[in-house]
N, C-alpha and C positions, 0 to 999 in steps of 0.2 A: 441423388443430386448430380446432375452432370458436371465433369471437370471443366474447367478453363482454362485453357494457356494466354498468359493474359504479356508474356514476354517479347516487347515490342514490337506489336503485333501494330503492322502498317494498314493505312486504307486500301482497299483494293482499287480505288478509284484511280488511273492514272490519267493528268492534264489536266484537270477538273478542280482547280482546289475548293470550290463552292462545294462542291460531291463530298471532297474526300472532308470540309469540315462538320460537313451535314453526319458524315459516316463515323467522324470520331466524335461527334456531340452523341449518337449512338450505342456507341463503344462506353464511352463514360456511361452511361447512365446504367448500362448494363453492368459495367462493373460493378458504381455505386448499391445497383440493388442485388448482387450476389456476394458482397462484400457486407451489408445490412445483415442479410440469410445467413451467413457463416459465424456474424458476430456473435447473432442469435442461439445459434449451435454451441458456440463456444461454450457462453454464458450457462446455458443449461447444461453440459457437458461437464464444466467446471463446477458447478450448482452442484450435479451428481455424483463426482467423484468426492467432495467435500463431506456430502452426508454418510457417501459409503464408511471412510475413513474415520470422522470424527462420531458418527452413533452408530452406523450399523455396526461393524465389526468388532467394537469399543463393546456394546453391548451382546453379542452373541458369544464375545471371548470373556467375558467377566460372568457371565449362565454359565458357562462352561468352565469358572475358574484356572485360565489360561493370559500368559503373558505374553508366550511366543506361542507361534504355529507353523510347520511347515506343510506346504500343499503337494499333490500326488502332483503336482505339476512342479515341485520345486520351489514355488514362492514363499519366500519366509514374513510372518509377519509378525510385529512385536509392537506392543501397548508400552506407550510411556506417556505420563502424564506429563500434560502441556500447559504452560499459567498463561492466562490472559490476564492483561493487568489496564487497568483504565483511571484517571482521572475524571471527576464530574465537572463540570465549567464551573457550579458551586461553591466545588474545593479545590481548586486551581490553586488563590493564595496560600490554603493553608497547608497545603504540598509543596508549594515552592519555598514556603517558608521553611517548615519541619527539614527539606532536605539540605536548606544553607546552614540551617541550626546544629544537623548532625552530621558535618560533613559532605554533604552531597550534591552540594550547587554546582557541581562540575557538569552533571547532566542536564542541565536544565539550559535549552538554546534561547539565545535570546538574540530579535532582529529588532535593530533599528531602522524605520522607514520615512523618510522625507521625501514629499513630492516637491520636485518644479515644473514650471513651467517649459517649452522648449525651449524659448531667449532667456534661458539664468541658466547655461553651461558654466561660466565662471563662477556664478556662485557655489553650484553643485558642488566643482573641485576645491572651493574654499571651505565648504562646507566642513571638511573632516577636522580642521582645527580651532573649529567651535560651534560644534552645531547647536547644543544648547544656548546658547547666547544670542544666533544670529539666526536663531529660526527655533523660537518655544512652540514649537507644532509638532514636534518631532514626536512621534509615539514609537515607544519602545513595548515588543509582544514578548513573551517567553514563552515556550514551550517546550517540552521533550516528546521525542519522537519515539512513536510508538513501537520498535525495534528494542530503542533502549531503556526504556521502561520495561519490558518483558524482560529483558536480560538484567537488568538491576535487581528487580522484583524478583526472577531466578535465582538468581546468586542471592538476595539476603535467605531467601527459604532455605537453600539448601544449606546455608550458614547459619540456619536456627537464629537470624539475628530480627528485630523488628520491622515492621510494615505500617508506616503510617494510618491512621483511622482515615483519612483524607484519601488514600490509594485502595483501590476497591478490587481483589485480583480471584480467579478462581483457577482451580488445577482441573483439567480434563481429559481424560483418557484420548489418546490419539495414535490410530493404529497409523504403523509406516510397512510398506509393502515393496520389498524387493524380489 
């Protein structure tokens, strides 16, 4: 794939500005579509480095009953098991419940959303001191964010303490390679 210097890279055209917008509608589109190509790259690039990490090596070091490895090149790699941890839209309540019940509503984000109009600025700002009252449309979502659910779900494992039936998590060997 040929490089591209794409830094402020002028029209060649000079006096001309019909030329020179002819020449950067040009420019754009070429950009656009080497910019498509690369994303493309990426995507598969990233695809493959993920499966190397998370099954290939995962599975050639556990045939080979090994944790760590070092390479004739220096690369050191080590298997530690990684939890994925998920909520089903199903059991959403009964997750958010279980966690206010034993503690845990701390994790759990909750956004309140009110739409206006553009002419209701003033009411938007009045809003905050009673939005239930002056406006029952108001829906409120809760969620936690899938960082802190791995790490909650983390931290109970490795404190031997309980996992919700409603939180569905799995540990999976994940090679890191430095």
């Amino acid at each position: 794939m040929p490089q591209h210097d794409y830094s402020d890279h002028q029209p060649t055209a000079s006096g001309d500005s019909l030329a020179q917008l002819a020449e950067l509608a040009d420019l754009y589109a070429t950009a656009k579509e080497h910019e498509e190509i690369l994303l493309a790259e990426y995507k598969k690039a990233k695809a493959r480095a993920c499966k190397i990490v998370e099954e290939d090596i995962p599975e050639i070091m556990t045939e080979c009953g090994l944790t760590e490895f070092k390479t004739a090149s220096g690369r050191k790699i080590t298997i530690k098991d990684e939890v994925h941890a998920n909520i089903s839209q199903a059991n959403v309540d009964a997750a958010h419940e279980w966690l206010e019940e034993h503690g845990h509503g701390g994790i759990v984000k909750r956004d309140v959303v009110v739409s206006f109009n553009k002419d209701q600025e003033e009411e938007a700002k009045e809003a905050a001191a009673g939005l239930r009252a002056n406006f029952p449309a108001v829906k409120v979502k809760s969620n936690i964010h899938s960082s802190t659910l791995k790490a909650w779900v983390s931290s109970r494992l490795r404190e031997g303490e309980e996992i919700p039936p409603s939180i569905t998590y799995e540990k999976r060997p994940v090679a890191k390679v430095k």
